[in-house]
N, C-alpha and C positions, 0 to 999 in steps of 0.2 A: 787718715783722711785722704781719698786718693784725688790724685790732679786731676782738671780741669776734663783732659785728655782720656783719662783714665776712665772718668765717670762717663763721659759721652759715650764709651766705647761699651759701658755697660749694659747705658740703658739701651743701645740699639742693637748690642747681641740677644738682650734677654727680652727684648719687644719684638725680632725675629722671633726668636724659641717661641713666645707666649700666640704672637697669631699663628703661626704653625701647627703648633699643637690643639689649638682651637678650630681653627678650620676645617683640621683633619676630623675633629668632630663634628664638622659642623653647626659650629656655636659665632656668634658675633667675635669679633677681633677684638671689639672693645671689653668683651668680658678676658680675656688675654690678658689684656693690658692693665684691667686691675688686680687681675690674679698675680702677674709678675710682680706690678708695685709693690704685695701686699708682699710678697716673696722677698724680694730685694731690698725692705725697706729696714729701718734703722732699727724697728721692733720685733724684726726675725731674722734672717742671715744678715744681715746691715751690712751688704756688698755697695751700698750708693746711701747715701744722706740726704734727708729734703734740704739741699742747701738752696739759698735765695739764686742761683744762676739757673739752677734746674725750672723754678717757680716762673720766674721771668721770662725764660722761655716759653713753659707750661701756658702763661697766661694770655699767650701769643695762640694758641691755641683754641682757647674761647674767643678771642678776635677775629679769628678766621670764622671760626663756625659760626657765630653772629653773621659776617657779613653775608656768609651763604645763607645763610637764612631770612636777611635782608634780600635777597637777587628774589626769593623764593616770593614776595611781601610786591608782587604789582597790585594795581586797585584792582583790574578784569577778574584776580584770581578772588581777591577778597570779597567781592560782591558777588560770584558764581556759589559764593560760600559761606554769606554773612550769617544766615539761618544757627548752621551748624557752631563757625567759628564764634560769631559773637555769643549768641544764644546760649547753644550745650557748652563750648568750652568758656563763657564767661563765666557762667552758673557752676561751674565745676571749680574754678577755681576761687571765687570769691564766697561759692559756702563751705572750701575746705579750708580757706583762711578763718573764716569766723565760728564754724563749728571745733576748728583747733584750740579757743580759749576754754569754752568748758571742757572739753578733753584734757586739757591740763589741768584743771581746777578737781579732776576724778583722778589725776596720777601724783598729786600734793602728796599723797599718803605714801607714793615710793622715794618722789624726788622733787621736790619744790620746783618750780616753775614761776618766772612774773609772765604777767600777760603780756607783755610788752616781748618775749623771748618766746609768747606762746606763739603768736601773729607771726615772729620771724618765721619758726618750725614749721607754721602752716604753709606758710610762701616756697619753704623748700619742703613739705611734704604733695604740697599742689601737685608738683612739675614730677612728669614720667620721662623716658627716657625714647627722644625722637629716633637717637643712632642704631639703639637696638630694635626699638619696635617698627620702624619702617624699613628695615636689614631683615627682620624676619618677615614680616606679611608680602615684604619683594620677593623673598624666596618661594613663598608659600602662592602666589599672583592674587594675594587680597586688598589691595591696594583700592582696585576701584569695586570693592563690594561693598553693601551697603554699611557692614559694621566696620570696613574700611575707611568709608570714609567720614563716618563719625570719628573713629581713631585719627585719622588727619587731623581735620578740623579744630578737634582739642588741641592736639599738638603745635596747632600753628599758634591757638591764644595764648597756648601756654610759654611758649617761644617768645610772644610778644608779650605778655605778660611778666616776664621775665625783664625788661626795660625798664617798668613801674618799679617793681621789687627793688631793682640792683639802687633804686632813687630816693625810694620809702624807707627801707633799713636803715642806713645811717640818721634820720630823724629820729628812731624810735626810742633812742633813749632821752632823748629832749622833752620838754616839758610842754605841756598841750603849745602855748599858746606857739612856741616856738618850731612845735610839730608842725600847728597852723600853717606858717610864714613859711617853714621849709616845704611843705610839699605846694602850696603856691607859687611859689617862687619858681620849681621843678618842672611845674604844668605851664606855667609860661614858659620857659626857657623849652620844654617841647613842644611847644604850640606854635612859637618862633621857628625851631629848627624843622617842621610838617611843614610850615608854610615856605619856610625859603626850599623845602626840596620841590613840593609839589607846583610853584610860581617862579622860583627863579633856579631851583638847581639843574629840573628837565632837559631844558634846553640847554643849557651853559654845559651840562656831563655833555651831552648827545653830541654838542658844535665841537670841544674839546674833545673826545674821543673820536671824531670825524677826521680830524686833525692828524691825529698820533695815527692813527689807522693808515692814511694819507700816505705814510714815510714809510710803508713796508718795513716794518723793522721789529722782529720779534724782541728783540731785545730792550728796545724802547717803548714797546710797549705791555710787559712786562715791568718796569720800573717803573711807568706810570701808573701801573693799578697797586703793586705794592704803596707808592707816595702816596695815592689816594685812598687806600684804605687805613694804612698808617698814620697819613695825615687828619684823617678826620678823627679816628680814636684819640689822637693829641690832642686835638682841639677840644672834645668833650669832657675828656679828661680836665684839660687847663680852665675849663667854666663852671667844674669842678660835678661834670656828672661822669657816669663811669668809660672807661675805654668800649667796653663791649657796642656800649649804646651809639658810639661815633661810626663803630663798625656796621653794624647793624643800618644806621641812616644810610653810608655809603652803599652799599646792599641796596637798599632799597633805588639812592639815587640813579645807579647802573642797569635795576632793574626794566627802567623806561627808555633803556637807549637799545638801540638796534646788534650791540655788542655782550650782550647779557650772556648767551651761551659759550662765546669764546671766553668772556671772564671766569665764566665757574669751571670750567675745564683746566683753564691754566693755574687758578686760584685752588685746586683741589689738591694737589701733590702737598703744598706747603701745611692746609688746613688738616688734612689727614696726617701727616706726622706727626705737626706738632701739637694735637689734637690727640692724639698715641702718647705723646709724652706729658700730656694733663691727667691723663687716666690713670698712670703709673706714679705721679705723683701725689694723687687721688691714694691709690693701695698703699703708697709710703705710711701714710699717714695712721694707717689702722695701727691698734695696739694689743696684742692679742693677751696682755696681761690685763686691760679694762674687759674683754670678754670674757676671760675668766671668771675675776672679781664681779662680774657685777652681769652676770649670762642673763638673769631672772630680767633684767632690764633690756639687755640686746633683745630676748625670745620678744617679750610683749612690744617692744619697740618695732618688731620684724612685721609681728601676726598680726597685729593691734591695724598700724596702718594699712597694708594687704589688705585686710578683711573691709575696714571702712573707704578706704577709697575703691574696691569693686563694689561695694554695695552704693555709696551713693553716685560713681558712673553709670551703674546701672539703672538705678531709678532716675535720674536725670535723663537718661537714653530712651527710658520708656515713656517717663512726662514728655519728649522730644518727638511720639510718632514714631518709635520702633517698635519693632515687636520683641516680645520676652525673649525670644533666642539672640535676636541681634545684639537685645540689649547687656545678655551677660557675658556674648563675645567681646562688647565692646570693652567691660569691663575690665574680663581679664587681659587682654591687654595693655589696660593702663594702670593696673592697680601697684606695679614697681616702683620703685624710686626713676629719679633720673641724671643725666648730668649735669643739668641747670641745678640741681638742688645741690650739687655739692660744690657749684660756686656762690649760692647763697650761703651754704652753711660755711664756707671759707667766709666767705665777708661776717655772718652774726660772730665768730671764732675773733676775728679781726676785731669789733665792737666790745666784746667783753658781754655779748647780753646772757648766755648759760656759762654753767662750770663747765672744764676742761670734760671731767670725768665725762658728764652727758654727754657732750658732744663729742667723743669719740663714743658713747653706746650708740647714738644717732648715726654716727658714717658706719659703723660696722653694719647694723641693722639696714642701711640704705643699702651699703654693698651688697649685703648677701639675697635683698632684692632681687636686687640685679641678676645676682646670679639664678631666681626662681625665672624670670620671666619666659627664657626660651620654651620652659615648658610647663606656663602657664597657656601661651599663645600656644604651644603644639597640643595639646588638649582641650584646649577651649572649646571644640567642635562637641567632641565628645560628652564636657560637661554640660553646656547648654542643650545636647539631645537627652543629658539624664535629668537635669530640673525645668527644663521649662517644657508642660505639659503640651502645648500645642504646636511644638518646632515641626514633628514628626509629619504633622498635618500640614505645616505650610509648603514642610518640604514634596509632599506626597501635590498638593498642589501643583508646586512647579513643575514637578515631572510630568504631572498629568499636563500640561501646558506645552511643554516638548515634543512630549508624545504624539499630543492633539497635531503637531505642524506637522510632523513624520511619519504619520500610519500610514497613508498612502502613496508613501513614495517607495519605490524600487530602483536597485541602483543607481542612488543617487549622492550626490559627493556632501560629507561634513566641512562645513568648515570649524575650523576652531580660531576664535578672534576676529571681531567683524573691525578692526581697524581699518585703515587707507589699503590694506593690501585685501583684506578677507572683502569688504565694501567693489572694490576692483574687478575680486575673479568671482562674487557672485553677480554685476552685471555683466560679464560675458558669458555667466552660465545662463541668464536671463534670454539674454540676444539666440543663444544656441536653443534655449527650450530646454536646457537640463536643468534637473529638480537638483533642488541643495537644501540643507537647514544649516544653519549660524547658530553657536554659539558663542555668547558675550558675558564677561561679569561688571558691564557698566551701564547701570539701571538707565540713563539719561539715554544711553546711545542705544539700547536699546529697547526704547519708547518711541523715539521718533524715528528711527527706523524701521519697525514694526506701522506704526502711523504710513510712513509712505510707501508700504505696500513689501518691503523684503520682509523675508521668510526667515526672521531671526527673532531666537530668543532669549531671554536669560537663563544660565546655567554655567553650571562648570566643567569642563570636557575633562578639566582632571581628574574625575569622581566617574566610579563605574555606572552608574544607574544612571547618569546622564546620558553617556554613550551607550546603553543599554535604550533610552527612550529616542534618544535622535536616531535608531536603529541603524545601528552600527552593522549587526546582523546581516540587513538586506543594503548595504550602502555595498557604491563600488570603491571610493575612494575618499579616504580623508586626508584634510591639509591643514596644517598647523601653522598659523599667521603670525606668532607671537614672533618678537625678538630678542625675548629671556630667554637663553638657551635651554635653564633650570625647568623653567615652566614647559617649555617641549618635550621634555626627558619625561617628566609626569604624566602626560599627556600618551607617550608614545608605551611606556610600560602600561599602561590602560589597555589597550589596542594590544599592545603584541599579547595581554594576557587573555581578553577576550575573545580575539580574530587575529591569530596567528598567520603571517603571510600577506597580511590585508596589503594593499597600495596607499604609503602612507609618504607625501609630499611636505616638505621642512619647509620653512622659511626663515634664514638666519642674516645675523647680518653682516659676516664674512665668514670666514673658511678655517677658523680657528679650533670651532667644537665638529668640524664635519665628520671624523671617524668616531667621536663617543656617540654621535644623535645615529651615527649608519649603525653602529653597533648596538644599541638600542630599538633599533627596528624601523628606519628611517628607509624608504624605500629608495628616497632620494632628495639632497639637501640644495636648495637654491640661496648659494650665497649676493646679497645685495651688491655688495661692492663689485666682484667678479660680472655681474650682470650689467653694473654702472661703468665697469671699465670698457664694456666691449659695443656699449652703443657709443661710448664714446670714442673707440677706434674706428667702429661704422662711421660713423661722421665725418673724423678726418680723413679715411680714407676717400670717402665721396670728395670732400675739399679739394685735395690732391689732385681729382681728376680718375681715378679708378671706376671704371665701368661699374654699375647698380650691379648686375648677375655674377661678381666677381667678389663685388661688396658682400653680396649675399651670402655667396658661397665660400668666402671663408671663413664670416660670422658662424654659420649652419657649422662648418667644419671644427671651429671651434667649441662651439656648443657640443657637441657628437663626443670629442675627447674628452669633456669635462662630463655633459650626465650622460649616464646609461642608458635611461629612457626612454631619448632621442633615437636611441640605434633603434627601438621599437618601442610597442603600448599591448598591454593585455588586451586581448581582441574578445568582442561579444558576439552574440549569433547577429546584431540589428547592424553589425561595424560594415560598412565599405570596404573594398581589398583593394580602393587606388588602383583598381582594373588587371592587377596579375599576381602571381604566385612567388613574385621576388620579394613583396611588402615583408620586410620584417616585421616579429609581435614578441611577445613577452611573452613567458608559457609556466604554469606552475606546476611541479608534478611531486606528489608525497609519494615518499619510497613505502610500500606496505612488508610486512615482515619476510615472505617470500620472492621480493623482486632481488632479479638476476643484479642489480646496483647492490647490493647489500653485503658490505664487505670487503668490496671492494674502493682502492683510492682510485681520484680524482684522475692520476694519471694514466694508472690501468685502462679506464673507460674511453678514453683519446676520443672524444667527444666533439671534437675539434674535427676531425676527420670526418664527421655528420655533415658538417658545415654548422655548428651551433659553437655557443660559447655560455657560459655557467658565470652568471650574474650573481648570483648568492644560493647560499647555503645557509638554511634555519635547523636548528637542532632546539628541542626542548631541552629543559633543565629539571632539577629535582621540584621546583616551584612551581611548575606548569608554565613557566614563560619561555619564549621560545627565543633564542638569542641567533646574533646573524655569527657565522664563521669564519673565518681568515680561509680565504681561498688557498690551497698550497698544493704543489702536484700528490702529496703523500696522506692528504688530508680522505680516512678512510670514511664511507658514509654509513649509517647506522637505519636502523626500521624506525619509518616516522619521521625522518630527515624530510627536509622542505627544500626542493632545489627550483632554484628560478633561472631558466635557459632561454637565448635570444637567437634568433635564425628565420627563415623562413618558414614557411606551413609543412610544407614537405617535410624539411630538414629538422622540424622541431617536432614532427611525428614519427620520423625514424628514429631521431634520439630517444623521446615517450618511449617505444618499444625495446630498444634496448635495455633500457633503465630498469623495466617493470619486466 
C-alpha cells in the first residue's frame, strides 16, 4: 500500500505520460486519463488503489465542473436557446429515461434488471460526454454549425439534467408513496434555492464581489471564490441534496455578476486537475476479469446503447427542423457515454440498485465509448454524405449560394470569419469600393448580416470547394479572422494547396503560434496583443508630450520591424506609385527549370547588392503543398521554388533577371 506521498506522485506522473501521449495523437486528454486509470488501477498493474483520499479528491473534481457549468447557465444564454436546450435536449433525455425500462425488460433473458435500476441506467445512459465532444467540434470549428449547436444545446440540458438525477436516485429505492414526499420535498428545496439566487443572490454576489474586487488583492480574491464555491456545496450537501448541485447554484449565482470571466479563468487550473484525477479514478475502477467473464454483456452493453441513442438523437433532430444530414451528425456525436454518467453510476454503485458484476459491464462498455467517439465525430461528415440521400444536394445548394456572391468579382479579398474583426475590415473594404466575400459558420450572424446588405455567406473556408466557390482562383487576397489558431492552420493548408503563393493575412491573438501559421503559408500574422501594446504606447507617448509626427514615426517604425509587408504590398497594374520609383512592392517570381537561380544558394546570388531582400521561399512537397523555407545563406533553390522579394521597381526587375 504505498503512502500518501507516494500515490500522489503516481497519479500525476502517469496523468503527465497519459495526456502526452494522447495529444500527441491528437485525442482528448480525458481519454488519457482513463486509459491510465484503467492502467494503473488495482485490476491491472495495481501501482495506486482506489483509496477513499484519492475519491475525495476526485470528487472535488465534479465540483469544479459543475460550477463551470453553472458560470456557463445565465438566463440571456438560456433563452437565445430555449428551443433547442429545453425542447431537443429535454425530449432526448426523458424518452431515453423511459424507453430504458422496456429495454430492460428485452435484456431479463441475459441479466435481470428492477425497473427502479432500469430508470437509474437510463439517467446515466442519457448523459454524453460535454469534455470530449466540445474539445473535439473546437478543434474541428463546429461549434457554431447548425449540428453544432444542437450538439450544445443537448449538452447544456443534459448538464442540467444532471441536478434532477443526482436528487431522484437516492428515492428510487423508496416506496411510491415515499418516492412521492421525496422528490417534492427536492422540488421545493430547488424552487427555494432558484428563487433566492435569481431575487436575492444577484445582487448580494455582485455587491460582495465589488467588494473583494475593491482590495486589489489576488490572493483574496482567490480565497473568496474557493469559500464560495466550497461554501455553497456544504450547504447543499448539509440540506441533504448533493455537493455538485451547491456548485452548480454558485456557477450560476456569479454567472450574473460582472466578474464571471475572471472566475472561470482562475477557477479552471483547479477544475482541470482535479477533474484529471476523477477520470483516472473512473479507469481504476474497471475490472478486466468482469470483461472477460462476461464480454457477450460489455459487446451488447457498448453496441446496444451507441446504436439507440444515435438513432433516437437523430430522429428527435429531424422531428426538431433539421435536415437528415445534420440530423445524423448530430447524433453521432452524442451517441457516447459521458462523464456525468459515471457519477450517476458511482451514486446507483453507492445505493445497491444493480449487482456489482453489471455495473462494472456498464463502466467498461461506457468507457470504451468513450474511447469510440473521436472517431465517431471525425467521420461523421463522411457517414451522413453516405446515408442521407439529399446532404449532397443541400451541400451543392450552399456552394451554389457562394458562388452566386463571387462570380463577379476580380481581385477581390476572402475573408474568413465574419466576427468583430472580419465585420471591421470588410467596412473599410466597403468605404474603399473593394469587393470581398465572407465566410461564416454561424447561421444567426449570417442572416442578419446578409439582411443588412454585407457580402457574406455561410460556409466553411476549411473545405476546398468552398474556397473553390468564393473564387479563391481570381481573389487577390485572403484573411483569416479566426482566433483558433487550429482553425487557421486548416484554413491555410487549403489555400497553400490550391493557390500556392496566394497573400494570405493571419489574425491571432499573440505571437505564440506566429512561426507554425508562417510556416504553414501565412504570408503574415497580426498578433492582437502586440497591436494592443503599441497603441497603447502611442498614447502615452502623446501623454508625455512627444510630437504627433514622432508619435507616428516610431509606431510606423515599429510596425516595419515586426511585419514584412509594411516594408512593401504586391503591386497591380490599377496600384498608384505614391508618385516615384523609390515605393517599395512585393514581387513574386517562380524559378522555372532553366533559370540561371537554379542551384544555386541564397548566398551565391547576393541579392542584396540588387538593393532587394528575399521575404520567403516556397518549395512544393511530395503532396503538392507548397511549404515556406527557413531562409539561410546556404539554403540552395530548386525548379518551381516560389521566391518572394522586396525593393523597389527597378531593383526588383534587375533581381527578376538575374534570378531567371
Amino acid at each position: 500500500m504505498p503512502s500518501v506521498l507516494q500515490l500522489t506522485l503516481i497519479l500525476l506522473a502517469s496523468g503527465v505520460a497519459g495526456v502526452v501521449i494522447f495529444r500527441y495523437f491528437g485525442l482528448p486528454p480525458i481519454l488519457g486519463y482513463l486509459a491510465i486509470g484503467v492502467l494503473i488501477g488495482p485490476n491491472a498493474l495495481a501501482l495506486a488503489n482506489d483509496s477513499s483520499t484519492v475519491k475525495y479528491l476526485a470528487e472535488f473534481g465534479v465540483v469544479f465542473l459543475m460550477f463551470s457549468i453553472g458560470l456557463e447557465f445565465n438566463l440571456h444564454k438560456l433563452r437565445s436557446m430555449r428551443n433547442i436546450v429545453f425542447g431537443l435536449g429535454g425530449s432526448q433525455v426523458v424518452l431515453t429515461m423511459l424507453l430504458a425500462v422496456p429495454a430492460s425488460l428485452l435484456m431479463n433473458w441475459i441479466y435481470p434488471i428492477s425497473w427502479q435500476a432500469a430508470i437509474a441506467l437510463g439517467g446515466a445512459l442519457a448523459m454524453s460526454s460535454t469534455a470530449i465532444v466540445t474539445k473535439l467540434m473546437s478543434d474541428r470549428s463546429e461549434l457554431e454549425t447548425e449540428h453544432g449547436r444542437n450538439v450544445v444545446g443537448i449538452l447544456l440540458f443534459q448538464d442540467l439534467a444532471v441536478v434532477f438525477l443526482l436528487i431522484l436516485l437516492p428515492s428510487l429505492g423508496k416506496n411510491p408513496k415515499d418516492l412521492f414526499v421525496a422528490l417534492t420535498t427536492a422540488s421545493i428545496k430547488i424552487t427555494i434555492a432558484l428563487t433566492l439566487i435569481f431575487f436575492i443572490g444577484q445582487s448580494l454576489m455582485s455587491r460582495w464581489f465589488r467588494l473583494v474586487a475593491k482590495l486589489r488583492s489576488q490572493e483574496l480574491f482567490m480565497l473568496n471564490l474557493l469559500l464560495i464555491v466550497l461554501g455553497m456545496a456544504g450547504l447543499t450537501e448539509h440540506f441533504g441534496l448533493s455537493l455538485a448541485l451547491g456548485a452548480f447554484l454558485a456557477g450560476m449565482l456569479i454567472s450574473e455578476t460582472p466578474y464571471r470571466h475572471q472566475v472561470e479563468e482562475d477557477v479552471k487550473p483547479f477544475r482541470d486537475v482535479l477533474l484529471g484525477l476523477f477520470f483516472i479514478t473512473i479507469g481504476m475502477l474497471l475490472d478486466f476479469n468482469v470483461i472477460r467473464e462476461q464480454w457477450l454483456l460489455v459487446l451488447l452493453l457498448l453496441i446496444g446503447p451507441l446504436v439507440f441513442k444515435f438513432g433516437l438523437i437523430a430522429l428527435l433532430s429531424r422531428a426538431f427542423g433539421s435536415s437528415p444530414g445534420i440530423s445524423i451528425r448530430t447524433g453521432l456525436c452524442l451517441a457516447q457515454a459521458g462523464e456525468f454518467g459515471f457519477v450517476l453510476l458511482t451514486q446507483i454503485d453507492g445505493l445497491d440498485l444493480i449487482d456489482l458484476v453489471l455495473s462494472q459491464a456498464v463502466l467498461a462498455a461506457m468507457l470504451l465509448s468513450m474511447f469510440c467517439a473521436p472517431f465517431l465525430v471525425e467521420y461523421s461528415d463522411r457517414i451522413a454524405m453516405r446515408f442521407s440521400s439529399n446532404e449532397w444536394l443541400l451541400q451543392s445548394l450552399a456552394l451554389t449560394r457562394v458562388a452566386a456572391k463571387s462570380v463577379r468579382n476580380e481581385n477581390h479579398v476572402i475573408i474568413c470569419g465574419f466576427g468583430r474583426s472580419g465585420q471591421s475590415l470588410a467596412r473599410m473594404l466597403d468605404q474603399e469600393k473593394i469587393p470581398y466575400i465572407a465566410l461564416d459558420l454561424d447561421p444567426d450572424r449570417v442572416k442578419e448580416a446578409a439582411a443588412a446588405g454585407d457580402n457574406v455567406v455561410y460556409g466553411d473556408a476549411s473545405r476546398e470547394n468552398y474556397l473553390v466557390a468564393a473564387g479563391l482562383s481570381r481573389a487577390k487576397t485572403v484573411v483569416i479572422t479566426y482566433a483558433d489558431t487550429a482553425a487557421s492552420l486548416r484554413v491555410l493548408r487549403q489555400v497553400e494547396h490550391l493557390r500556392p503563393g496566394m497573400t494570405v493575412l493571419v489574425r491571432t491573438r499573440d505571437d505564440a503560434d506566429i512561426a507554425k501559421l508562417q510556416a504553414a503559408g501565412a504570408t503574415e500574422v497580426v498578433p492582437e496583443l502586440i497591436e494592443g501594446s503599441l497603441m497603447i504606447a502611442s498614447h502615452v507617448l502623446l501623454i508625455m508630450g512627444v510630437p504627433m509626427r514622432k508619435v507616428v514615426r516610431r509606431i510606423t517604425t515599429a510596425r516595419e520591424e515586426r511585419y514584412s509587408l509594411l516594408r512593401g504590398y504586391f503591386r497591380g497594374a490599377g496600384d498608384d506609385d505614391f508618385g516615384s520609383n523609390e515605393s517599395w512592392r512585393l514581387h513574386s517570381i517562380t524559378l522555372l527549370p532553366n533559370s540561371q537561380a537554379v542551384g544555386k544558394t541564397l548566398g551565391e546570388l547576393q541579392l542584396e547588392n540588387e538593393g532587394v531582400s528575399v521575404q520567403a521561399v516556397r518549395r512544393k512537397g511530395r503532396n503538392a503543398d507548397y511549404a515556406k523555407l527557413v531562409l539561410m545563406p546556404d539554403l540552395t533553390l530548386e525548379a518551381n521554388d516560389i521566391l518572394v522579394i522586396s525593393g523597389n521597381s527597378e531593383a526588383t526587375d534587375l533581381a527578376e533577371a538575374k534570378l531567371l
